[in-house]
PyMOL CGO cylinders between C-alpha atoms (Angstrom):
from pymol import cmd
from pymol.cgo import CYLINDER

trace = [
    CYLINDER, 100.71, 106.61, -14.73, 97.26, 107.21, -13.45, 0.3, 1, 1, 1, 1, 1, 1,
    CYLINDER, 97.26, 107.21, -13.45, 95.92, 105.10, -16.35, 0.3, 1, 1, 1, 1, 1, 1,
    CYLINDER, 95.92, 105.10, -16.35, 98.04, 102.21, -15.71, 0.3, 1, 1, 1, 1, 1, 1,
    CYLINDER, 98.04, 102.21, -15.71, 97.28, 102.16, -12.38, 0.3, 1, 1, 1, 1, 1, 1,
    CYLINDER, 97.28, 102.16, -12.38, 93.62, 101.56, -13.04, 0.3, 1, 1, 1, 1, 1, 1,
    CYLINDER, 93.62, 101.56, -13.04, 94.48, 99.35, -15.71, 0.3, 1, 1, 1, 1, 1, 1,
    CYLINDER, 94.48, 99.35, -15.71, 96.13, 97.07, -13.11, 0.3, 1, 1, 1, 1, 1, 1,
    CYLINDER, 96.13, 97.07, -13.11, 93.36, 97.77, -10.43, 0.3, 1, 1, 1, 1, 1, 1,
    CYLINDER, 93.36, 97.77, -10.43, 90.67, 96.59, -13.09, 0.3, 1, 1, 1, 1, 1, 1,
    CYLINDER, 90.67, 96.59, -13.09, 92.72, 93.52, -13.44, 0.3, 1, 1, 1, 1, 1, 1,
    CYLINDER, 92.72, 93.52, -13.44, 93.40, 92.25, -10.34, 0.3, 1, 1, 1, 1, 1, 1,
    CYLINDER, 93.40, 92.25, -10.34, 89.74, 93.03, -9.03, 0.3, 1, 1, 1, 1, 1, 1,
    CYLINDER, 89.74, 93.03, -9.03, 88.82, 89.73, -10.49, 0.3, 1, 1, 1, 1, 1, 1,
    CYLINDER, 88.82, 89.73, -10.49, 91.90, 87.57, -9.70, 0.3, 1, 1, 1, 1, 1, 1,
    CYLINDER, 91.90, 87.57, -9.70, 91.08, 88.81, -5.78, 0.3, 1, 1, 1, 1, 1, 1,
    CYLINDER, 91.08, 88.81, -5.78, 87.80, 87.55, -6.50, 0.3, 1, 1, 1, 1, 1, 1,
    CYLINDER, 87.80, 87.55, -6.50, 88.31, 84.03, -7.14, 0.3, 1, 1, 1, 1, 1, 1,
    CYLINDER, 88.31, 84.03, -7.14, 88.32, 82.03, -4.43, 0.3, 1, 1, 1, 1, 1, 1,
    CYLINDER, 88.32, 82.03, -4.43, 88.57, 84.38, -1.65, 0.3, 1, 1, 1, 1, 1, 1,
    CYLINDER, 88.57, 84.38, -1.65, 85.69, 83.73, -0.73, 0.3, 1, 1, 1, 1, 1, 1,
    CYLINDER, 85.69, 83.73, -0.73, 84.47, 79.95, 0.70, 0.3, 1, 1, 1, 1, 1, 1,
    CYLINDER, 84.47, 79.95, 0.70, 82.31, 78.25, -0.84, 0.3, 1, 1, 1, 1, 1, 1,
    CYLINDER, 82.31, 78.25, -0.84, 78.87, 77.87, 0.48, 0.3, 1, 1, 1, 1, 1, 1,
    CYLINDER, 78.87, 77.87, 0.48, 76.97, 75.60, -1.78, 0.3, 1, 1, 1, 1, 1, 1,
    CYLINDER, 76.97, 75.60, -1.78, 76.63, 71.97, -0.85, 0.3, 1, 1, 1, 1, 1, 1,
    CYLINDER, 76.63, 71.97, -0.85, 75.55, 68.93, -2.39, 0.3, 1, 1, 1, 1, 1, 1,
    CYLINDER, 75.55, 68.93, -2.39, 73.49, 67.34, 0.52, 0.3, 1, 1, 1, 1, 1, 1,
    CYLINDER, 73.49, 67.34, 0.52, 71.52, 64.33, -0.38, 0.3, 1, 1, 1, 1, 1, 1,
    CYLINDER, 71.52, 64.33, -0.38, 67.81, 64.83, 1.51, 0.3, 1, 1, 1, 1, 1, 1,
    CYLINDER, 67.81, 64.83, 1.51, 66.04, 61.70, 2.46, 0.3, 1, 1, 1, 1, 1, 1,
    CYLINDER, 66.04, 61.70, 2.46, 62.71, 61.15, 3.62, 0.3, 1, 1, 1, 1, 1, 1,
    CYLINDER, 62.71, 61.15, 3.62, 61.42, 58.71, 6.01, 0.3, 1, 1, 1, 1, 1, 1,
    CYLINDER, 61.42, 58.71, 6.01, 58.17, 57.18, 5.75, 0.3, 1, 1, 1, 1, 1, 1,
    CYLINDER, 58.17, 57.18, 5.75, 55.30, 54.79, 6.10, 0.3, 1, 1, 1, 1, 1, 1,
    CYLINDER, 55.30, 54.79, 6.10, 54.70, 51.60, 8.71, 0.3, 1, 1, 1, 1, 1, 1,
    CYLINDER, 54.70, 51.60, 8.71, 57.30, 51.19, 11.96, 0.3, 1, 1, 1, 1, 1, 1,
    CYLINDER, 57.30, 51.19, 11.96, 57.20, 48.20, 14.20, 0.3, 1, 1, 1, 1, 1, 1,
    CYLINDER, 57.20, 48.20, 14.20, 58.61, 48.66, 17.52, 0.3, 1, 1, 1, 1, 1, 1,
    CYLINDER, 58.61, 48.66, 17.52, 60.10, 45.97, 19.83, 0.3, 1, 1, 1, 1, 1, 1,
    CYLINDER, 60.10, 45.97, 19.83, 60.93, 46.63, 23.21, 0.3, 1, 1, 1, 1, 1, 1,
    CYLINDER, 60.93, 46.63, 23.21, 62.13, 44.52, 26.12, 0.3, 1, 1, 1, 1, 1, 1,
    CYLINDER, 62.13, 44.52, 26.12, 62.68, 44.76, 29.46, 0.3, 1, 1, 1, 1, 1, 1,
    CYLINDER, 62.68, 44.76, 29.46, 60.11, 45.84, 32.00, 0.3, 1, 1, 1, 1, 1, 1,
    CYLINDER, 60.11, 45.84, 32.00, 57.73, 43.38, 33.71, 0.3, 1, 1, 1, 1, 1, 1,
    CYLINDER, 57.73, 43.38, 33.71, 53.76, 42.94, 34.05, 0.3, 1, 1, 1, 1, 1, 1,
    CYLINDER, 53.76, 42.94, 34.05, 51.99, 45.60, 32.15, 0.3, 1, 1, 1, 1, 1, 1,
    CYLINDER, 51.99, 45.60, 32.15, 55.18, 47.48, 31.41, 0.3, 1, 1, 1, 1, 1, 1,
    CYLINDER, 55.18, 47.48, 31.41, 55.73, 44.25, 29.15, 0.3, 1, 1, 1, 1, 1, 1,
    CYLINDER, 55.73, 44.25, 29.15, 53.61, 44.56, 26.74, 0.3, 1, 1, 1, 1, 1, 1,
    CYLINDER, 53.61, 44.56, 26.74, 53.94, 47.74, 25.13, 0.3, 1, 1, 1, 1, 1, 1,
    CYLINDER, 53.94, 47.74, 25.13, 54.84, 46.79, 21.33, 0.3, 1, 1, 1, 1, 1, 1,
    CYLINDER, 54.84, 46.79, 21.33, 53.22, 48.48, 19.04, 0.3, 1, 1, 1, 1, 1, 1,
    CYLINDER, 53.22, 48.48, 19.04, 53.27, 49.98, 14.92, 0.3, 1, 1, 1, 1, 1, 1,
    CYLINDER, 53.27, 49.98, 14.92, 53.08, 53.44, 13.70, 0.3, 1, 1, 1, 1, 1, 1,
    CYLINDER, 53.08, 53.44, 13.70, 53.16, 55.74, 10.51, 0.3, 1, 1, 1, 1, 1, 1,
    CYLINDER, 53.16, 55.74, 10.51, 55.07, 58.87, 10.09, 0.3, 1, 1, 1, 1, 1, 1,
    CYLINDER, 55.07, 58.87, 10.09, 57.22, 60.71, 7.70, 0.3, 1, 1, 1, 1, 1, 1,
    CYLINDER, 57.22, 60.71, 7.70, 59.86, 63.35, 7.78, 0.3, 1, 1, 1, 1, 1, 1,
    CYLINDER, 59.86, 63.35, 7.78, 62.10, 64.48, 5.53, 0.3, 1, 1, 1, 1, 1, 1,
    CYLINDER, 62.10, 64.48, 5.53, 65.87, 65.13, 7.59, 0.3, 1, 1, 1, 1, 1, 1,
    CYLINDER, 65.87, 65.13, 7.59, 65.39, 66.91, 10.82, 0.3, 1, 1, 1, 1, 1, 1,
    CYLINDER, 65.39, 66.91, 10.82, 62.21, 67.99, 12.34, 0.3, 1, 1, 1, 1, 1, 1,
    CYLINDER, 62.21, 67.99, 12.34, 59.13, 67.20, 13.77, 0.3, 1, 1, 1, 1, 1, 1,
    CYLINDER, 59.13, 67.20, 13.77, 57.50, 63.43, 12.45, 0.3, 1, 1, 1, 1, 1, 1,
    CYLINDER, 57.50, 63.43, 12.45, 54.50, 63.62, 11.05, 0.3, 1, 1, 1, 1, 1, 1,
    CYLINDER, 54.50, 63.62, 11.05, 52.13, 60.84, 12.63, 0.3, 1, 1, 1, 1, 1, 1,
    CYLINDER, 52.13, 60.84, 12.63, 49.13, 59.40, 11.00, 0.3, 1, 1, 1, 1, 1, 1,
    CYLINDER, 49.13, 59.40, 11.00, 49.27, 56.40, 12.59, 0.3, 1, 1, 1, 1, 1, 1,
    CYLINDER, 49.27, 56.40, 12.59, 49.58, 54.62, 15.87, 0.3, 1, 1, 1, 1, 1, 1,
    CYLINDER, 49.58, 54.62, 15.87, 48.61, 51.33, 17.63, 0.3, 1, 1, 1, 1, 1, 1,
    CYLINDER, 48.61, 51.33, 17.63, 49.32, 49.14, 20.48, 0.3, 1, 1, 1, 1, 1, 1,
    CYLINDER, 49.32, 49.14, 20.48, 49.53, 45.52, 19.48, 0.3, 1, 1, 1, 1, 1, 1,
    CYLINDER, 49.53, 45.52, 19.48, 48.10, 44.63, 23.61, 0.3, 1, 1, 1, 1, 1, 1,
    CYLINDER, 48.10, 44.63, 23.61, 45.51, 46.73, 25.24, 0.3, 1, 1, 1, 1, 1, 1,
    CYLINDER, 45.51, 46.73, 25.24, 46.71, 46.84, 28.95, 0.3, 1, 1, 1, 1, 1, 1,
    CYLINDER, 46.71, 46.84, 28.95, 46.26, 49.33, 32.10, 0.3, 1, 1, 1, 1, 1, 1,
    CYLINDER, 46.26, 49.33, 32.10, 48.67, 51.82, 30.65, 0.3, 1, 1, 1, 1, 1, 1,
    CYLINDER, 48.67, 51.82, 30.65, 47.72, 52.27, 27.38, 0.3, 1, 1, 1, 1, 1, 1,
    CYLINDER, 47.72, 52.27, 27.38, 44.22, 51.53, 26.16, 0.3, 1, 1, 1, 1, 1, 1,
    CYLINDER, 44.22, 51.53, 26.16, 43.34, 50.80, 22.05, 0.3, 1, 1, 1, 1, 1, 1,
    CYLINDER, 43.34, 50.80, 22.05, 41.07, 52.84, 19.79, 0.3, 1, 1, 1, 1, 1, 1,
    CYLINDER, 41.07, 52.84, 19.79, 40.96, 55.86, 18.13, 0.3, 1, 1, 1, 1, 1, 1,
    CYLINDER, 40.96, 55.86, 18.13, 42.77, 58.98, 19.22, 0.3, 1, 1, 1, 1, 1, 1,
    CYLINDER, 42.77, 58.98, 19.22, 43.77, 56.83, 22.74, 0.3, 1, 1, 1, 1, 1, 1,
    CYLINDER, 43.77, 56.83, 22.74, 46.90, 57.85, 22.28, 0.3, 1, 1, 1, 1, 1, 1,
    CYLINDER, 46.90, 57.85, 22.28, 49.14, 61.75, 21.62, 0.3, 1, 1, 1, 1, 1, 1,
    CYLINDER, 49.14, 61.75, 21.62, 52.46, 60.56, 19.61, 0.3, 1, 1, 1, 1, 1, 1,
    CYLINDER, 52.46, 60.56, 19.61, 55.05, 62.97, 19.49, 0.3, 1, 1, 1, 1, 1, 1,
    CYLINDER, 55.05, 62.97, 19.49, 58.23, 62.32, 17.81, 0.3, 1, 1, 1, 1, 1, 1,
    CYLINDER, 58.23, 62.32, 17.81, 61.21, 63.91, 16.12, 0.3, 1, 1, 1, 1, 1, 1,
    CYLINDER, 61.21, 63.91, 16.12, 64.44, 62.68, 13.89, 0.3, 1, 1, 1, 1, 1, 1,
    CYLINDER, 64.44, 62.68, 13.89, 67.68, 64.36, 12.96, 0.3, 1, 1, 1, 1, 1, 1,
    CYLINDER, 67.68, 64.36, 12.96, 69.46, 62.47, 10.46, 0.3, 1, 1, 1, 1, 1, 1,
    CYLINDER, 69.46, 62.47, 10.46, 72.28, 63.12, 7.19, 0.3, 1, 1, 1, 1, 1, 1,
    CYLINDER, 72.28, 63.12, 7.19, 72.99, 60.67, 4.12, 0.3, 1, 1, 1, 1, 1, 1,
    CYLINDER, 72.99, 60.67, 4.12, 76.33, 60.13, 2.70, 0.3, 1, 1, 1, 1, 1, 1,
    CYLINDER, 76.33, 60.13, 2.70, 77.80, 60.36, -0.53, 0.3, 1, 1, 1, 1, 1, 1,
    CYLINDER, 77.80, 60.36, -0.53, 77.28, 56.95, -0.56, 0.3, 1, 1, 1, 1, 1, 1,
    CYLINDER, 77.28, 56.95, -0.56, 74.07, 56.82, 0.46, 0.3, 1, 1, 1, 1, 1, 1,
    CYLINDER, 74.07, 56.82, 0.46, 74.35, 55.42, 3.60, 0.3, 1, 1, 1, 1, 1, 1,
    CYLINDER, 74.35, 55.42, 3.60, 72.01, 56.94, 6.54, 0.3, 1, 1, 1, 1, 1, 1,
    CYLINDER, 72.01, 56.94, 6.54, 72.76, 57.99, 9.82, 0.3, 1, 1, 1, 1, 1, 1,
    CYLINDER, 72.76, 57.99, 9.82, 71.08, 59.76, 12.91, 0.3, 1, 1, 1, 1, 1, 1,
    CYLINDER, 71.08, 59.76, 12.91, 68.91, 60.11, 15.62, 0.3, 1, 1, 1, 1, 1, 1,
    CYLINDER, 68.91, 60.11, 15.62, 64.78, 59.52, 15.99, 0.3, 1, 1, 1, 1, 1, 1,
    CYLINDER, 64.78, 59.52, 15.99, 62.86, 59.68, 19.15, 0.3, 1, 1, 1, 1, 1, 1,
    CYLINDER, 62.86, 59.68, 19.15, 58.83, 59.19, 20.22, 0.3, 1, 1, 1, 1, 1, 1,
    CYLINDER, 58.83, 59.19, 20.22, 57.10, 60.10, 22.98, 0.3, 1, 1, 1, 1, 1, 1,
    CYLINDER, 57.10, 60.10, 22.98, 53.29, 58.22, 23.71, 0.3, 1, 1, 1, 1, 1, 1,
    CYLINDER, 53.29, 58.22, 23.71, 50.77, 59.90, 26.25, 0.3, 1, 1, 1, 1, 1, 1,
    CYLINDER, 50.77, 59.90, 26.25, 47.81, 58.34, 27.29, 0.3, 1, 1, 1, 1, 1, 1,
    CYLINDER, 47.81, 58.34, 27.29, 44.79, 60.47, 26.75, 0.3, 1, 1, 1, 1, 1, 1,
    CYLINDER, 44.79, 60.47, 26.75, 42.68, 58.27, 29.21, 0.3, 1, 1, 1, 1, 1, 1,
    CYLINDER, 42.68, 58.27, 29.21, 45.15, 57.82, 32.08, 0.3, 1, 1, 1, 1, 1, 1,
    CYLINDER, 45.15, 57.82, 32.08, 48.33, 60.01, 31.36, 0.3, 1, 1, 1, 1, 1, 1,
    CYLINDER, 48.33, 60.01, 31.36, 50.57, 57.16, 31.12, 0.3, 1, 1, 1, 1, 1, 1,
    CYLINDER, 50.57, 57.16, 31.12, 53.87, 58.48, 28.95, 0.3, 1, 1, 1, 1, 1, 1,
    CYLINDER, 53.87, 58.48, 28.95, 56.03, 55.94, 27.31, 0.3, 1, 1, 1, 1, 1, 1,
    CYLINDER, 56.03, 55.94, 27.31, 59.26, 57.32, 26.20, 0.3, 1, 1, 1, 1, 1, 1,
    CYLINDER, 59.26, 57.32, 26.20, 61.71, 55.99, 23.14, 0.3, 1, 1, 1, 1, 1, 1,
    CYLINDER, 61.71, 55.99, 23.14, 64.95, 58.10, 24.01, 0.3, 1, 1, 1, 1, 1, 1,
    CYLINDER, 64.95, 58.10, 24.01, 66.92, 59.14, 21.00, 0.3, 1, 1, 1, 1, 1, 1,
    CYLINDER, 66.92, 59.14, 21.00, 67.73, 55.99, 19.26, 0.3, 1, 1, 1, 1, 1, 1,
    CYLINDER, 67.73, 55.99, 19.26, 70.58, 55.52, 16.23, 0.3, 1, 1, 1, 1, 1, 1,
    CYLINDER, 70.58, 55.52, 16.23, 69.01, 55.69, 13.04, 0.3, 1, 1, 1, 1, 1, 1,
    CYLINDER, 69.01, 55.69, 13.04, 70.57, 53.90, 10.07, 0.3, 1, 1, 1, 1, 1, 1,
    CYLINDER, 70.57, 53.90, 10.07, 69.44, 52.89, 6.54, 0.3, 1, 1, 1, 1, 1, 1,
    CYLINDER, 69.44, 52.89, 6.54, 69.63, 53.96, 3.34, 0.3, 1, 1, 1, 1, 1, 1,
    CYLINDER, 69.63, 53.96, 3.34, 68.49, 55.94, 0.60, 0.3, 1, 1, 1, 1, 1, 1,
    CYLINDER, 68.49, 55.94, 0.60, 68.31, 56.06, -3.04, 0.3, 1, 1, 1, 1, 1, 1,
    CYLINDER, 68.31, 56.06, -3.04, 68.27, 59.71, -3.41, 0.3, 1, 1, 1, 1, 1, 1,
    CYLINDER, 68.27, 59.71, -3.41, 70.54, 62.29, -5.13, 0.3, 1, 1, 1, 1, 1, 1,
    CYLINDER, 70.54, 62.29, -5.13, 71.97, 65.78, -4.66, 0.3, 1, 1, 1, 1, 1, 1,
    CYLINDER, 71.97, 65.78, -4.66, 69.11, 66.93, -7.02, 0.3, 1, 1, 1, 1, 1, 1,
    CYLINDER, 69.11, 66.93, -7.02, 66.12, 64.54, -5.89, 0.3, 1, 1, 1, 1, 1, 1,
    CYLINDER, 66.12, 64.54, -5.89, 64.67, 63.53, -2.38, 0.3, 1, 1, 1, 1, 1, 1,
    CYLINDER, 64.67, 63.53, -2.38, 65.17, 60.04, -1.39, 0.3, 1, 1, 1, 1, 1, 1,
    CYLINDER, 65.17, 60.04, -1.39, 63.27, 57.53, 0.18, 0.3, 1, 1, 1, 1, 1, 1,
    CYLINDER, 63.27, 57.53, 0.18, 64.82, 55.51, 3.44, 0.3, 1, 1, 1, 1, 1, 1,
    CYLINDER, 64.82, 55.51, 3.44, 65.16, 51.97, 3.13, 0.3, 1, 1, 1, 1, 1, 1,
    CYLINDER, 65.16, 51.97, 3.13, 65.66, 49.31, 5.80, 0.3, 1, 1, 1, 1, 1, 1,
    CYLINDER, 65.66, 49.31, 5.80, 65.49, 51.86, 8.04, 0.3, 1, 1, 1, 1, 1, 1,
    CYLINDER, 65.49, 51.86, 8.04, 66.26, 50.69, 11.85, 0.3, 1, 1, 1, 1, 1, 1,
    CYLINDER, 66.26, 50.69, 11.85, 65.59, 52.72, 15.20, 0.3, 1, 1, 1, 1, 1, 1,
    CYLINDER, 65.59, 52.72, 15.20, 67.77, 51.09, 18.66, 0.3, 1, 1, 1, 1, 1, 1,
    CYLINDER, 67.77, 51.09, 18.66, 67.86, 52.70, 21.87, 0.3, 1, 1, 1, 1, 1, 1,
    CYLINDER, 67.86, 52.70, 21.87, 66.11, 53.04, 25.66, 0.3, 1, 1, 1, 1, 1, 1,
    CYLINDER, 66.11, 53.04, 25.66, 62.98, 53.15, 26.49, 0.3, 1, 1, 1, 1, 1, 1,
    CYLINDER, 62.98, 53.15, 26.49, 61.08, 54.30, 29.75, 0.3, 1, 1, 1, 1, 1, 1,
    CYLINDER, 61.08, 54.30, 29.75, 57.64, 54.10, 31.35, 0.3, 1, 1, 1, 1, 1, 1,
    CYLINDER, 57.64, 54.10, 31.35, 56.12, 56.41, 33.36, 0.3, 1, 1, 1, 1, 1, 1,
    CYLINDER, 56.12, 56.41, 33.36, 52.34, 55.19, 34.82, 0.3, 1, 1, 1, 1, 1, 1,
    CYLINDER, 52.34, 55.19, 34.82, 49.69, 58.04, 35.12, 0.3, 1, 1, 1, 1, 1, 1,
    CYLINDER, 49.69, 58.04, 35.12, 47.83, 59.02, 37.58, 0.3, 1, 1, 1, 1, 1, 1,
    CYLINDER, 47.83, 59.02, 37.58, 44.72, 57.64, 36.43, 0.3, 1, 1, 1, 1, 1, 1,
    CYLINDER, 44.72, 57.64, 36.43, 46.57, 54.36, 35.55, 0.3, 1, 1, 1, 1, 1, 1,
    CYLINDER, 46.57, 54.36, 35.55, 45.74, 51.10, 37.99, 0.3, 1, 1, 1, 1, 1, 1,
    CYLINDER, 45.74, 51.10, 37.99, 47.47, 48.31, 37.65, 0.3, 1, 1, 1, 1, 1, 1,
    CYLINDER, 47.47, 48.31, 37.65, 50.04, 50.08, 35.54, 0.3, 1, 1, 1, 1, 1, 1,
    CYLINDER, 50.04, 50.08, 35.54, 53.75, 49.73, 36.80, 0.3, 1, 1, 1, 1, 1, 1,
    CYLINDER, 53.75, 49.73, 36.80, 57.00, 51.79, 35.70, 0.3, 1, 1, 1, 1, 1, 1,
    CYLINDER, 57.00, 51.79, 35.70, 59.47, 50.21, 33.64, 0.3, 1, 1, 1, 1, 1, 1,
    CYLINDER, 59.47, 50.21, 33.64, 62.54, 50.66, 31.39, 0.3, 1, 1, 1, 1, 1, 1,
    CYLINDER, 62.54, 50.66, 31.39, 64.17, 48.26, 28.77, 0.3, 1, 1, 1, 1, 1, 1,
    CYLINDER, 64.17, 48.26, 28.77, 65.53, 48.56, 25.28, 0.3, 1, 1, 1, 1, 1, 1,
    CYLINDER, 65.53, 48.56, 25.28, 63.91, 48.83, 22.03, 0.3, 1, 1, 1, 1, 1, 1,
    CYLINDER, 63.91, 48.83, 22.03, 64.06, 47.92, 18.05, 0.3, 1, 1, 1, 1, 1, 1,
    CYLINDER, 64.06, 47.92, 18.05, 61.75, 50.22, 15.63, 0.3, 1, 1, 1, 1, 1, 1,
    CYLINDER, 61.75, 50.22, 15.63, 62.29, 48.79, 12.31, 0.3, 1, 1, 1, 1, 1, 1,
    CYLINDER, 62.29, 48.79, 12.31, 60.65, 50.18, 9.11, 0.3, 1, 1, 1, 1, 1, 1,
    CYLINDER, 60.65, 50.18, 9.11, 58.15, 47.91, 7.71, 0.3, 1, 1, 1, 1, 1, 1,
    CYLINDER, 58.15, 47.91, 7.71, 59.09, 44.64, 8.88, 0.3, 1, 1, 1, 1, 1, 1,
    CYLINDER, 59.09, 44.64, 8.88, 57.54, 42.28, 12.04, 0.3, 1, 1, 1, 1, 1, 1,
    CYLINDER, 57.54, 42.28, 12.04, 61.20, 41.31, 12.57, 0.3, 1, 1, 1, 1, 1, 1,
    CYLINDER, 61.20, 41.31, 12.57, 64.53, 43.12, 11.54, 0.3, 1, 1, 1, 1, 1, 1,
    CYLINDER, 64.53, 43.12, 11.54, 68.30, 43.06, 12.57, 0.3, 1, 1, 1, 1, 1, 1,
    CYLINDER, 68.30, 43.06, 12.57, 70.08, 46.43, 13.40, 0.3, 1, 1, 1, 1, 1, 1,
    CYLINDER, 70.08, 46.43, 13.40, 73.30, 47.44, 11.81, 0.3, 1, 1, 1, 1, 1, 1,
    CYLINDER, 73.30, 47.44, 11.81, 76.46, 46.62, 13.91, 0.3, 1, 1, 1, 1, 1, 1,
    CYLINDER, 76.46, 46.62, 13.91, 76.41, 50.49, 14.82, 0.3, 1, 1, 1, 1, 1, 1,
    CYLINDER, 76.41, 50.49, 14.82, 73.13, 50.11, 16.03, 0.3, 1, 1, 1, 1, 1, 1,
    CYLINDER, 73.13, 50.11, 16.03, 73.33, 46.46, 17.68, 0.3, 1, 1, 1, 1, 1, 1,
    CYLINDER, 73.33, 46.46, 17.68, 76.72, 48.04, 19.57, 0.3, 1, 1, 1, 1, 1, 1,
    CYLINDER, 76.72, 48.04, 19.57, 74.69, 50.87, 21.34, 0.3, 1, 1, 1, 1, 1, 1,
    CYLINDER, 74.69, 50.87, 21.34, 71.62, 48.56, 22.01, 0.3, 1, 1, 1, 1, 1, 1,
    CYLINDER, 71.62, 48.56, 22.01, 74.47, 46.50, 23.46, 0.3, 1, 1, 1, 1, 1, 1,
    CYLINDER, 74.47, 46.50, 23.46, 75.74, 49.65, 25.88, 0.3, 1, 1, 1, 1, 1, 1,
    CYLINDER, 75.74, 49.65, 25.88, 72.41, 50.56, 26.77, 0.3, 1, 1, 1, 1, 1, 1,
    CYLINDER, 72.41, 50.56, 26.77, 71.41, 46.82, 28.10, 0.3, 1, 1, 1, 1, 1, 1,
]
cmd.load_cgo(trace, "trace")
């Protein structure tokens, strides 16, 4: 009897294996973001008007961007031009679909390092898409940014005046047009 009872024991160990437990693989499709970003933004008045500019970063999903770039199109009394004028900070949180479609969040922060002027791109909606798989990292494509934007003068900043407004940061184009996700929150947010 003993026998047959470990018999049975020895076969239903692996029946009570399979599938009790979940499963916790996943087939997530990574994308990286990359290269030249042209930003738009209106609203504000005077100084706080001209604050378009074009910047390089990459990251790959969530994190920290990684900035090698960054330049005012207009030098004004918040922001001057030139080499390391400028801190930019910036982070993005986004996932791609099965279908490849790309969704989520990206923000940037600018601080004057002559005046302490801070220009601030709130979280925007991300979209775009990707051509990766669940084996290989792929690369965004018409990638567009839409949210609020906010200026904050510095101390050392004459002439400069506060100001808020929207913005477009669209991936390597002078001139794009935001997804109907996007163009509905930019919408909200006016």
């Amino acid at each position: 009897m003993k026998k047959l009872a470990l018999v049975l024991l020895a076969l239903a160990l692996p029946i009570w294996g399979c599938g009790s437990s979940p499963n916790t693989s996943t087939n997530n499709t990574s994308t990286e973001a990359n290269g030249n970003w042209e930003a738009q933004l209106t609203g504000g008045t005077d100084q706080a008007a001209l604050l378009n500019f074009v910047t390089t970063f990459s990251v790959t999903n969530t994190g920290p961007l990684n900035v090698t770039g960054f330049a005012f199109f207009n030098s004004g009394a918040c922001f001057t031009t030139g080499d390391n004028a400028e801190t930019v900070n910036g982070s993005a949180d986004f996932t791609t679909s099965s279908t490849n479609t790309v969704t989520g969040t990206l923000n940037l922060t600018i601080t004057s390092s002559t005046n302490g002027s801070v220009l601030t791109l709130s979280p925007g909606v991300l979209t775009g898409n990707s051509n990766g798989t669940t084996t290989t990292t792929g690369t965004l494509s018409n990638g567009v940014v839409v949210g609020s934007w906010s200026l904050t003068p510095g101390s050392g900043a004459t002439g400069c005046n506060a100001g808020t407004g929207t913005y477009i940061l669209c991936q390597g184009k002078a001139t794009c047009t935001p997804t109907a996700a996007s163009a509905a929150t930019l919408r909200k947010s006016e």
